[in-house]
mmCIF file of the N, C-alpha and C atoms, coordinates in Angstrom:
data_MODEL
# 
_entry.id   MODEL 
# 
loop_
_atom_site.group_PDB 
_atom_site.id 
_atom_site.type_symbol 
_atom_site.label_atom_id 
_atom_site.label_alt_id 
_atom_site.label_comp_id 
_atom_site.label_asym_id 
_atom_site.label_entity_id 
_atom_site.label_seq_id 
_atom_site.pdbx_PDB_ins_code 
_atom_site.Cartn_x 
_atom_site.Cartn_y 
_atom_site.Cartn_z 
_atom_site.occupancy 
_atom_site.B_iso_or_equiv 
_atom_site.pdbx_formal_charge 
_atom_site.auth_seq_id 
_atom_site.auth_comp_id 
_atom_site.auth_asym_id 
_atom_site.auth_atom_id 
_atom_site.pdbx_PDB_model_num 
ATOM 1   N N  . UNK A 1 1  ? -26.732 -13.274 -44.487 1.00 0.00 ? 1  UNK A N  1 
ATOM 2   C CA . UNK A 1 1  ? -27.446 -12.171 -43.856 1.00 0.00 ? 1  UNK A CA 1 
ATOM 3   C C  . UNK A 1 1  ? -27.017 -12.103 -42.393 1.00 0.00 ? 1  UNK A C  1 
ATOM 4   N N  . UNK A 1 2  ? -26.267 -10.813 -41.554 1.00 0.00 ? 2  UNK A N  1 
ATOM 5   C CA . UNK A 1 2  ? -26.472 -10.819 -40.431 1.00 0.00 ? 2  UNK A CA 1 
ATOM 6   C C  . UNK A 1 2  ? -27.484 -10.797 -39.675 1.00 0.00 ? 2  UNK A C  1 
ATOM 7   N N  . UNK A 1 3  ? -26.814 -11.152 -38.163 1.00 0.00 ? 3  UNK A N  1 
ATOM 8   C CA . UNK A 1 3  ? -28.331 -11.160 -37.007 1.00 0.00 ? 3  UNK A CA 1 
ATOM 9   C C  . UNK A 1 3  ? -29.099 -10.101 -37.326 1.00 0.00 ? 3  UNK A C  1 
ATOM 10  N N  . UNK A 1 4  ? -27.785 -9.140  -37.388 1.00 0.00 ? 4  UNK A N  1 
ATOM 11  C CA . UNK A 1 4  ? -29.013 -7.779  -36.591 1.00 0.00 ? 4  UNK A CA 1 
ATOM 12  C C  . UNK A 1 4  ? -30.026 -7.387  -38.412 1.00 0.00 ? 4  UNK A C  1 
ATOM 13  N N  . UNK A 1 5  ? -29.587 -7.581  -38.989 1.00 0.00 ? 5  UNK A N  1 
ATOM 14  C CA . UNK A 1 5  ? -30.489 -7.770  -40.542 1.00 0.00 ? 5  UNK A CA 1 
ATOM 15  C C  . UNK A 1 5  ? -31.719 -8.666  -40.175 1.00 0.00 ? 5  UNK A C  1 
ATOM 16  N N  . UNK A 1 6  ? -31.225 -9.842  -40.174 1.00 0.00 ? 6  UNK A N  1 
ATOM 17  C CA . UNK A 1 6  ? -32.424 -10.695 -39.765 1.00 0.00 ? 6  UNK A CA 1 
ATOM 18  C C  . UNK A 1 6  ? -33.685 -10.363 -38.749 1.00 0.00 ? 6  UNK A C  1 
ATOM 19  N N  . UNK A 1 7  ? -32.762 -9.755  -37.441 1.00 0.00 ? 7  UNK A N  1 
ATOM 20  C CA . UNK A 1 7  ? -33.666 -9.343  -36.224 1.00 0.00 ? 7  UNK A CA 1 
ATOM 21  C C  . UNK A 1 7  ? -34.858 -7.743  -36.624 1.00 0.00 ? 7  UNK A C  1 
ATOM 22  N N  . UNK A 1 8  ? -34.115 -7.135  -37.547 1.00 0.00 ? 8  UNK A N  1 
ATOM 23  C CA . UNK A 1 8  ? -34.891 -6.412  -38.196 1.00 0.00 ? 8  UNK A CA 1 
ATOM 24  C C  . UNK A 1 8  ? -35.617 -6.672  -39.207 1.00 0.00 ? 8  UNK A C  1 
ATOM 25  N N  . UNK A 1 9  ? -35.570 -7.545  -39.794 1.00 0.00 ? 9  UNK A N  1 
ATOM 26  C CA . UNK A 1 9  ? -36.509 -7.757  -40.889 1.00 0.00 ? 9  UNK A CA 1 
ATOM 27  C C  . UNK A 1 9  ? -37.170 -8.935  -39.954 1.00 0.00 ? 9  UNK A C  1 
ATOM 28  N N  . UNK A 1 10 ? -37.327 -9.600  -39.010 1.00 0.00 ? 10 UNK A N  1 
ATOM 29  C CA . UNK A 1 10 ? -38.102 -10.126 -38.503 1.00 0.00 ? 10 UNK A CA 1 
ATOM 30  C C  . UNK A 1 10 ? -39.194 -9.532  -37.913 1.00 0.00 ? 10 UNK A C  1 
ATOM 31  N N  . UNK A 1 11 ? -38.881 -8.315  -36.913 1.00 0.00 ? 11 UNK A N  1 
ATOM 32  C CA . UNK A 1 11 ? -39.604 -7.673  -36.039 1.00 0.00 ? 11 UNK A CA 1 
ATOM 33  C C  . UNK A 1 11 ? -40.134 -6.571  -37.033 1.00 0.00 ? 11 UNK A C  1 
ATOM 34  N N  . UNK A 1 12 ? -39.567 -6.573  -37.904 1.00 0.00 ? 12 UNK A N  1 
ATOM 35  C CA . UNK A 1 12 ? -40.788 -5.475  -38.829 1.00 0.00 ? 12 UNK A CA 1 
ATOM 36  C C  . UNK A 1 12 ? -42.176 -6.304  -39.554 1.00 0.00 ? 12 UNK A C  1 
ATOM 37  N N  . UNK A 1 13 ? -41.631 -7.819  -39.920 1.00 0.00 ? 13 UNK A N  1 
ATOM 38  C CA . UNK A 1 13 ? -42.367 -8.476  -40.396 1.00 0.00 ? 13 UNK A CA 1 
ATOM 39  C C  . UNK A 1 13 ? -43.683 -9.027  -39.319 1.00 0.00 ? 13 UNK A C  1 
ATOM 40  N N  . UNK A 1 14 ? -42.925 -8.848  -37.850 1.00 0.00 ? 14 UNK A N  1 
ATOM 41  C CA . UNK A 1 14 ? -44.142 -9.611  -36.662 1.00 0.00 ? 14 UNK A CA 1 
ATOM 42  C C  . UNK A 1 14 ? -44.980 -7.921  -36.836 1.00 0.00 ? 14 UNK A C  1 
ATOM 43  N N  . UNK A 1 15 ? -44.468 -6.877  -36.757 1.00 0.00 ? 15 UNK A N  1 
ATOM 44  C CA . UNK A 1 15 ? -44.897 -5.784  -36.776 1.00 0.00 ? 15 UNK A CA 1 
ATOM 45  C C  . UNK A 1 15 ? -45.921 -5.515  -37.582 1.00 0.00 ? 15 UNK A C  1 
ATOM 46  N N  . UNK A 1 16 ? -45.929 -5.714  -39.138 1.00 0.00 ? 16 UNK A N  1 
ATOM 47  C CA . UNK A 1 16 ? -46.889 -5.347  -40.042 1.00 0.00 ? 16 UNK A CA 1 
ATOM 48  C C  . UNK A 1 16 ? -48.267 -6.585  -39.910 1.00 0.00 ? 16 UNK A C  1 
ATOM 49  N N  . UNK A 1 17 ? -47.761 -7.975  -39.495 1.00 0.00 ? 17 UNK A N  1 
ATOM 50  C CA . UNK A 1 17 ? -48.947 -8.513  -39.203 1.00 0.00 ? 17 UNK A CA 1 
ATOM 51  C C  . UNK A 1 17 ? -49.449 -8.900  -38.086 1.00 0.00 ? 17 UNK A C  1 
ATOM 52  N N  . UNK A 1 18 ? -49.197 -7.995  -37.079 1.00 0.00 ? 18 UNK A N  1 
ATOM 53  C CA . UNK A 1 18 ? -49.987 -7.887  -35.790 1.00 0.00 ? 18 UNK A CA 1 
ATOM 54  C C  . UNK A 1 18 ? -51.446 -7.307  -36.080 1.00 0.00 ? 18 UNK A C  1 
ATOM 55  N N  . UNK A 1 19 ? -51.779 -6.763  -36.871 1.00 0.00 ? 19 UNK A N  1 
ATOM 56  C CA . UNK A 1 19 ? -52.962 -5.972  -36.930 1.00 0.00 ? 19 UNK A CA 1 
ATOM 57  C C  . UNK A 1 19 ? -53.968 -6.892  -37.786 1.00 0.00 ? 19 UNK A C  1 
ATOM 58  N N  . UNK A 1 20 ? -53.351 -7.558  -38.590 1.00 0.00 ? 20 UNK A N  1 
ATOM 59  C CA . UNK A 1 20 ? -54.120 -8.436  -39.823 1.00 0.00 ? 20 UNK A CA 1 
ATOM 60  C C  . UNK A 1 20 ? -54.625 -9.722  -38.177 1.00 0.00 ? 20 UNK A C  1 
ATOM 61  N N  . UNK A 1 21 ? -53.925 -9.995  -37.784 1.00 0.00 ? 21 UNK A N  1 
ATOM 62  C CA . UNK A 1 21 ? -54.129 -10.866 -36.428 1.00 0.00 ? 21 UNK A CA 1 
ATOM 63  C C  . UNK A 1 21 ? -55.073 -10.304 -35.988 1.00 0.00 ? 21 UNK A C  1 
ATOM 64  N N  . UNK A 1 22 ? -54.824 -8.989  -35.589 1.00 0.00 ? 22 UNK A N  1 
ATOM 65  C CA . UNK A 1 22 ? -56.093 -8.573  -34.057 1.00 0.00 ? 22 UNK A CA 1 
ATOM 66  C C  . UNK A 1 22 ? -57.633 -8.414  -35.082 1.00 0.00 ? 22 UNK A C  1 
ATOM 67  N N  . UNK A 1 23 ? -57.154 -8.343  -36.433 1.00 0.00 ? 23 UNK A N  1 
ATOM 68  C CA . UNK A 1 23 ? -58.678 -8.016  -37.167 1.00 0.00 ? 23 UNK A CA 1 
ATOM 69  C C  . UNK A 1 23 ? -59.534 -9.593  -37.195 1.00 0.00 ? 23 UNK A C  1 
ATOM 70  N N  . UNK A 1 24 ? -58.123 -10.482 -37.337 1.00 0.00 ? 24 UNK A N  1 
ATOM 71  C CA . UNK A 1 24 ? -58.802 -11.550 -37.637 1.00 0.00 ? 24 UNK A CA 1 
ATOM 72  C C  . UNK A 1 24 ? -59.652 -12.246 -36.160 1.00 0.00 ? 24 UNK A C  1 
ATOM 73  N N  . UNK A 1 25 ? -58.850 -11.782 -35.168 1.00 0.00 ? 25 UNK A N  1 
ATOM 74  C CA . UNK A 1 25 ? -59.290 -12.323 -33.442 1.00 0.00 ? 25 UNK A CA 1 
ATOM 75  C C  . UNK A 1 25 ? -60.314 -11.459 -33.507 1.00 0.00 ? 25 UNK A C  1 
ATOM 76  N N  . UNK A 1 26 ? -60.909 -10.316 -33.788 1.00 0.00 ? 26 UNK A N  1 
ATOM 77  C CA . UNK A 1 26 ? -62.276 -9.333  -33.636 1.00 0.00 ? 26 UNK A CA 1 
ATOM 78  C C  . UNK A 1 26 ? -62.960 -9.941  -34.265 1.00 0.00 ? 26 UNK A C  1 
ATOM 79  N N  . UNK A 1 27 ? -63.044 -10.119 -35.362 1.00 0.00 ? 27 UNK A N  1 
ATOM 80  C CA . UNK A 1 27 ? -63.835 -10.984 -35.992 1.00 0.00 ? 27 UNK A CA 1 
ATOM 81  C C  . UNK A 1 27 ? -64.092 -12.456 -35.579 1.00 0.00 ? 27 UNK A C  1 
ATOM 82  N N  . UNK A 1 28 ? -63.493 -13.297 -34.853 1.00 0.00 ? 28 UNK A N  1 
ATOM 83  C CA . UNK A 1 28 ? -63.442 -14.432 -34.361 1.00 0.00 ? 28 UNK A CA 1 
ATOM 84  C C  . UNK A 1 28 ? -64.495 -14.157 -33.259 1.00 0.00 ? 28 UNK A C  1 
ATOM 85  N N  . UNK A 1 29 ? -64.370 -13.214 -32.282 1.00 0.00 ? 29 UNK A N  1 
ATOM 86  C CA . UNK A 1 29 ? -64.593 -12.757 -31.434 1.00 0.00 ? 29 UNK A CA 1 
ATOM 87  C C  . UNK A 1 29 ? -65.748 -12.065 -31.508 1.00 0.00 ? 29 UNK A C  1 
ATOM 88  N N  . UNK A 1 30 ? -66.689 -11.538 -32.447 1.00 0.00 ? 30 UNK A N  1 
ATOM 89  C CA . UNK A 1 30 ? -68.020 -11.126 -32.773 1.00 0.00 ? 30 UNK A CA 1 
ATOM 90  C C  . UNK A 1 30 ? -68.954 -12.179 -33.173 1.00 0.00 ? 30 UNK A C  1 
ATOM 91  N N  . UNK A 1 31 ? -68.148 -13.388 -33.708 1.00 0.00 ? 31 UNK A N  1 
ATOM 92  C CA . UNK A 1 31 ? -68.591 -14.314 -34.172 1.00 0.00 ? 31 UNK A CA 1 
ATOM 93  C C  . UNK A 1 31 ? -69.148 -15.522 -33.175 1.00 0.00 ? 31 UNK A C  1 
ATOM 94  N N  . UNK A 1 32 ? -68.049 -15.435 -32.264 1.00 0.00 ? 32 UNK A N  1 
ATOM 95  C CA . UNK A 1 32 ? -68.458 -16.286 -31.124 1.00 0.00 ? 32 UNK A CA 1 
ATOM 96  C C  . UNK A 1 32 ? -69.477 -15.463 -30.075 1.00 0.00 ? 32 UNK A C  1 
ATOM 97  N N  . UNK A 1 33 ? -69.564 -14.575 -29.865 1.00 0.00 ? 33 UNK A N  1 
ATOM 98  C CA . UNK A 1 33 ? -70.572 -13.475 -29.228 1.00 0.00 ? 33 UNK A CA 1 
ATOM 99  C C  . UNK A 1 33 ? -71.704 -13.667 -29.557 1.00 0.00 ? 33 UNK A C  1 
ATOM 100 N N  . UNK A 1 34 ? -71.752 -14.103 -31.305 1.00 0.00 ? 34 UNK A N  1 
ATOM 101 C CA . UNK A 1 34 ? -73.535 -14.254 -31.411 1.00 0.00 ? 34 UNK A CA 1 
ATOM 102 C C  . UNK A 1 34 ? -73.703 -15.282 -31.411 1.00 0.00 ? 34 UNK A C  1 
ATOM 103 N N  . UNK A 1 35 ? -72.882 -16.605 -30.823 1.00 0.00 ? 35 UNK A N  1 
ATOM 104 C CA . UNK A 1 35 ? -72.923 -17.874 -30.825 1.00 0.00 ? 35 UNK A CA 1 
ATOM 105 C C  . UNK A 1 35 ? -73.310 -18.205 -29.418 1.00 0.00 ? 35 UNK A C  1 
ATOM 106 N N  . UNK A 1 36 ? -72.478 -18.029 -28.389 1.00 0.00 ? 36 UNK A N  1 
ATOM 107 C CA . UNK A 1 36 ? -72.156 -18.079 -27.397 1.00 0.00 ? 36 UNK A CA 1 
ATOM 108 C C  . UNK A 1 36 ? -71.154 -17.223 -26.492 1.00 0.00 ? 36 UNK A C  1 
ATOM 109 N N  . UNK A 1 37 ? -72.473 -16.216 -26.244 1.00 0.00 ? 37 UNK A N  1 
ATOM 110 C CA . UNK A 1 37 ? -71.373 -14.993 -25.419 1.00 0.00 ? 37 UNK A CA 1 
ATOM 111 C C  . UNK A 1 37 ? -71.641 -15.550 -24.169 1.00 0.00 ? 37 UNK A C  1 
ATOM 112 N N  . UNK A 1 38 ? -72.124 -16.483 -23.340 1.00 0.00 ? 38 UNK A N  1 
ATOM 113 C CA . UNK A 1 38 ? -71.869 -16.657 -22.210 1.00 0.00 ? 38 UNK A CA 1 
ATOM 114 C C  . UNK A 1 38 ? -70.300 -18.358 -21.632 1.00 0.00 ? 38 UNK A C  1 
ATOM 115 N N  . UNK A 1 39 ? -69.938 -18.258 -23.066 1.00 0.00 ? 39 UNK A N  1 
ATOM 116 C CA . UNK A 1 39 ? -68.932 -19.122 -23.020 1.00 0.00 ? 39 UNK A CA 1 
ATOM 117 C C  . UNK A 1 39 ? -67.659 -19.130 -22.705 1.00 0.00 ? 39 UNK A C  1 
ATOM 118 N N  . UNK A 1 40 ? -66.956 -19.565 -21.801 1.00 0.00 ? 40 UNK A N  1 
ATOM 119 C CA . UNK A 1 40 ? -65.435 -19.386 -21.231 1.00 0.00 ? 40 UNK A CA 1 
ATOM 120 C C  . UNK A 1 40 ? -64.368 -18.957 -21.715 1.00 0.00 ? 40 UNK A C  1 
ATOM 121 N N  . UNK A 1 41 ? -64.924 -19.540 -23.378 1.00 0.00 ? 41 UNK A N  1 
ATOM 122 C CA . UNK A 1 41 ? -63.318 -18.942 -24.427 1.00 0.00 ? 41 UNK A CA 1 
ATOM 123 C C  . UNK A 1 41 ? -63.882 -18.103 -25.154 1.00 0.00 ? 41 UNK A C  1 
ATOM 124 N N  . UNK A 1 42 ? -65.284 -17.545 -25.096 1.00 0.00 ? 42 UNK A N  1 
ATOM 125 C CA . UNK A 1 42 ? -65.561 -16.267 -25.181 1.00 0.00 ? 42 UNK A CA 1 
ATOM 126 C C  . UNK A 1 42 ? -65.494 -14.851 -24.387 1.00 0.00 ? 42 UNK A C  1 
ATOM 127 N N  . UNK A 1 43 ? -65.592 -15.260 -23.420 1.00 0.00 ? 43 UNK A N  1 
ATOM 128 C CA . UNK A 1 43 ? -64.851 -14.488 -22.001 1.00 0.00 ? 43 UNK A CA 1 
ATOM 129 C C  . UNK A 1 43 ? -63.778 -13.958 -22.245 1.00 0.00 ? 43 UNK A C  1 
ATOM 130 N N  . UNK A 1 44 ? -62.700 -15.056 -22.305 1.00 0.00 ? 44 UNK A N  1 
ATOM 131 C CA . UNK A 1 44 ? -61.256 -15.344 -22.069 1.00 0.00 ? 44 UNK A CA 1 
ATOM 132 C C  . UNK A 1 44 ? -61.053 -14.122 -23.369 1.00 0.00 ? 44 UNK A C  1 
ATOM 133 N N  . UNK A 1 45 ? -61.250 -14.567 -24.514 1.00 0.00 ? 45 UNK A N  1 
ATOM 134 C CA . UNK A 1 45 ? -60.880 -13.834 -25.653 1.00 0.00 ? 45 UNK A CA 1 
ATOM 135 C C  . UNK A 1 45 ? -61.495 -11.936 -25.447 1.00 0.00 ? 45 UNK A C  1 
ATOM 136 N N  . UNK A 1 46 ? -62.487 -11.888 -25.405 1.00 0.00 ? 46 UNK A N  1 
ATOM 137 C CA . UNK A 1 46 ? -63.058 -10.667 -24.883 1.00 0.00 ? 46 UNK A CA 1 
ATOM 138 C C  . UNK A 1 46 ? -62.007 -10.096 -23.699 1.00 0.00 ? 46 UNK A C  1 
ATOM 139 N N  . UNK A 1 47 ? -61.699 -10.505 -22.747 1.00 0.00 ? 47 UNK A N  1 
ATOM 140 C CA . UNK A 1 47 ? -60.441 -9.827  -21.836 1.00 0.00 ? 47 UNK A CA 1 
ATOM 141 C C  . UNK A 1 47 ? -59.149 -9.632  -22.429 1.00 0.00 ? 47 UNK A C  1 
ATOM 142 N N  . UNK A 1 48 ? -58.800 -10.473 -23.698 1.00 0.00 ? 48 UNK A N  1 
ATOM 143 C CA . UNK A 1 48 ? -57.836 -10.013 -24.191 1.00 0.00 ? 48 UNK A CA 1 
ATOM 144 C C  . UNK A 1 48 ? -57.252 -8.941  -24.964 1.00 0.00 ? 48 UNK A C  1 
ATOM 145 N N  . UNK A 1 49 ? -59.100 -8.700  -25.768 1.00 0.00 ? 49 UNK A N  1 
ATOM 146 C CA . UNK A 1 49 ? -59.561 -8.200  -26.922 1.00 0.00 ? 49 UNK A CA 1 
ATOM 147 C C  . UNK A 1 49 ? -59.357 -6.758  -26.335 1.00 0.00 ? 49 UNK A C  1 
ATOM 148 N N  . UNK A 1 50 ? -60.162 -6.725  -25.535 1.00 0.00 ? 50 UNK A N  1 
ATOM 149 C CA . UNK A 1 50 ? -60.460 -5.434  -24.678 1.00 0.00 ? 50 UNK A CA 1 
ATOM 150 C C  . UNK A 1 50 ? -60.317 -5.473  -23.614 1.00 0.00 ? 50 UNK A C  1 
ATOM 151 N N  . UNK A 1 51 ? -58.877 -5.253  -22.908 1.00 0.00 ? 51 UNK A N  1 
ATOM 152 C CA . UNK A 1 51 ? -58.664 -5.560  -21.359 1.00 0.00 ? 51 UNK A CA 1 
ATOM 153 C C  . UNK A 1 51 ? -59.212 -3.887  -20.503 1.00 0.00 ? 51 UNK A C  1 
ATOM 154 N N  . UNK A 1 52 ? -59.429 -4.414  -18.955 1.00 0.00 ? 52 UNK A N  1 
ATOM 155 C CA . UNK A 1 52 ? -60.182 -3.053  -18.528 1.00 0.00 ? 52 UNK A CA 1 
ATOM 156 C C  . UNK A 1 52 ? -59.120 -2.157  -18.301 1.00 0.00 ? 52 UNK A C  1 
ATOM 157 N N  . UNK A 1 53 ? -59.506 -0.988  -17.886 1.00 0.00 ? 53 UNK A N  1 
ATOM 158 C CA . UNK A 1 53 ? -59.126 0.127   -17.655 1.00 0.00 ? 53 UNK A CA 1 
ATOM 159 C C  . UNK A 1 53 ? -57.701 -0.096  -16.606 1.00 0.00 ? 53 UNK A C  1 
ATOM 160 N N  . UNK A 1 54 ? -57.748 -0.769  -15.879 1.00 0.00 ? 54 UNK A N  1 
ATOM 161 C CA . UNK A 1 54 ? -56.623 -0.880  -14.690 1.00 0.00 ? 54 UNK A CA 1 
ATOM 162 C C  . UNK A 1 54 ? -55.237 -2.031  -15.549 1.00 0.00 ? 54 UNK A C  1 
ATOM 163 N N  . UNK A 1 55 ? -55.681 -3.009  -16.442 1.00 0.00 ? 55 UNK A N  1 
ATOM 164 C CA . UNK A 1 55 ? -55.131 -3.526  -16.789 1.00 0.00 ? 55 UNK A CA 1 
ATOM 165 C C  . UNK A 1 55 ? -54.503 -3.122  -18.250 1.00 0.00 ? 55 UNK A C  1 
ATOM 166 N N  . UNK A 1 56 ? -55.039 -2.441  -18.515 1.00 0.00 ? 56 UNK A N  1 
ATOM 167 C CA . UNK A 1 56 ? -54.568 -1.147  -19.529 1.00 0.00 ? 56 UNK A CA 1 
ATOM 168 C C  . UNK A 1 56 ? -53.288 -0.392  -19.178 1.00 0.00 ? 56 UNK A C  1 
ATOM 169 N N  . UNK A 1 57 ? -53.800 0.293   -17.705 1.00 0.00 ? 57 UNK A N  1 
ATOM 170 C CA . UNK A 1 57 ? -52.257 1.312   -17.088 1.00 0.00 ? 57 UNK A CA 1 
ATOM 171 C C  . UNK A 1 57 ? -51.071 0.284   -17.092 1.00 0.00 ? 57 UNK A C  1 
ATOM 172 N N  . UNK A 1 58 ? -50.963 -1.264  -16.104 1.00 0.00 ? 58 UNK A N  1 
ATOM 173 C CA . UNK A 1 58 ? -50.504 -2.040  -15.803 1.00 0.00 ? 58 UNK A CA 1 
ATOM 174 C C  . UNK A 1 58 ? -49.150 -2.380  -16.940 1.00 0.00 ? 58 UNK A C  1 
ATOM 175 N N  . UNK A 1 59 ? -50.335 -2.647  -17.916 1.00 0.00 ? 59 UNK A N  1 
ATOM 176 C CA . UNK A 1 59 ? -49.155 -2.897  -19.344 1.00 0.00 ? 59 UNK A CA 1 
ATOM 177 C C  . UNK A 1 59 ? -48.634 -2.147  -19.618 1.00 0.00 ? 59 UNK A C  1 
ATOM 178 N N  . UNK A 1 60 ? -49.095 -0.694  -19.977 1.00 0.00 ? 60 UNK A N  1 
ATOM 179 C CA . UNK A 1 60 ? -48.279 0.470   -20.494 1.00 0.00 ? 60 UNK A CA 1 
ATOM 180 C C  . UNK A 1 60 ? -46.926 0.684   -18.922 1.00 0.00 ? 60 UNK A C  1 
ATOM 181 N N  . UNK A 1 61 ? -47.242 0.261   -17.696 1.00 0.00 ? 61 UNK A N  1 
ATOM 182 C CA . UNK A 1 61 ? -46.478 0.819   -16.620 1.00 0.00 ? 61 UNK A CA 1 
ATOM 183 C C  . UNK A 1 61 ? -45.044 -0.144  -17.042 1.00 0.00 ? 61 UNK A C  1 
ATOM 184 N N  . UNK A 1 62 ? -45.392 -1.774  -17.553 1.00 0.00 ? 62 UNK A N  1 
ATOM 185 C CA . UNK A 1 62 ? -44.536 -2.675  -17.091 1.00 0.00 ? 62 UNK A CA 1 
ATOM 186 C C  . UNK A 1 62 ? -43.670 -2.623  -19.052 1.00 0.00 ? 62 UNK A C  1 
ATOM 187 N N  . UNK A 1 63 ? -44.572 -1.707  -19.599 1.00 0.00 ? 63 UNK A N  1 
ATOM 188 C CA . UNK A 1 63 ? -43.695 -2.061  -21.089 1.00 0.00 ? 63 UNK A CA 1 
ATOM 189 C C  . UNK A 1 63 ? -44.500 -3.390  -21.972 1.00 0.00 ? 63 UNK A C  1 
ATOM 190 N N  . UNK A 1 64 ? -45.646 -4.233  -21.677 1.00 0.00 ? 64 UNK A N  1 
ATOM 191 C CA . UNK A 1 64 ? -46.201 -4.942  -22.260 1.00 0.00 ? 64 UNK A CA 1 
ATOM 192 C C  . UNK A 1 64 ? -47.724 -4.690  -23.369 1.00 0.00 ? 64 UNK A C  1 
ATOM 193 N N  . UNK A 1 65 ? -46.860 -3.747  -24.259 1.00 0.00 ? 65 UNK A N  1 
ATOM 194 C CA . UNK A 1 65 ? -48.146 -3.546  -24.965 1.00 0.00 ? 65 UNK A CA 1 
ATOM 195 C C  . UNK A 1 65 ? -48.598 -4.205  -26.120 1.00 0.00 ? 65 UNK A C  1 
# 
């Protein structure tokens, strides 16, 4: 199999389960909320989950979405 085969069937494969990920981190992340929403790696995860408004433009400006 060539690279560029490989590099495409890789990045389609990170592609289709990025979302099965972010469902599974929301759910991680609701879970720890009714546990301990005043907790650090509940924080931490919540800013990732849902970053604010300024850090929103930032990524889309620099290409990190």
């Amino acid at each position: 199999m060539s690279n560029k085969k490989r590099a495409k069937k890789t990045s389609a494969h990170l592609k289709n389960k990025k979302p099965q990920n972010l469902k599974l981190a929301e759910q991680y992340y609701k879970m720890l909320a009714e546990i301990a929403c005043d907790y650090p790696i509940t924080q931490r995860l919540r800013k990732q989950l849902y970053p604010g408004f300024f850090r929103r433009i930032f990524r889309k400006m620099i290409g990190n979405d």
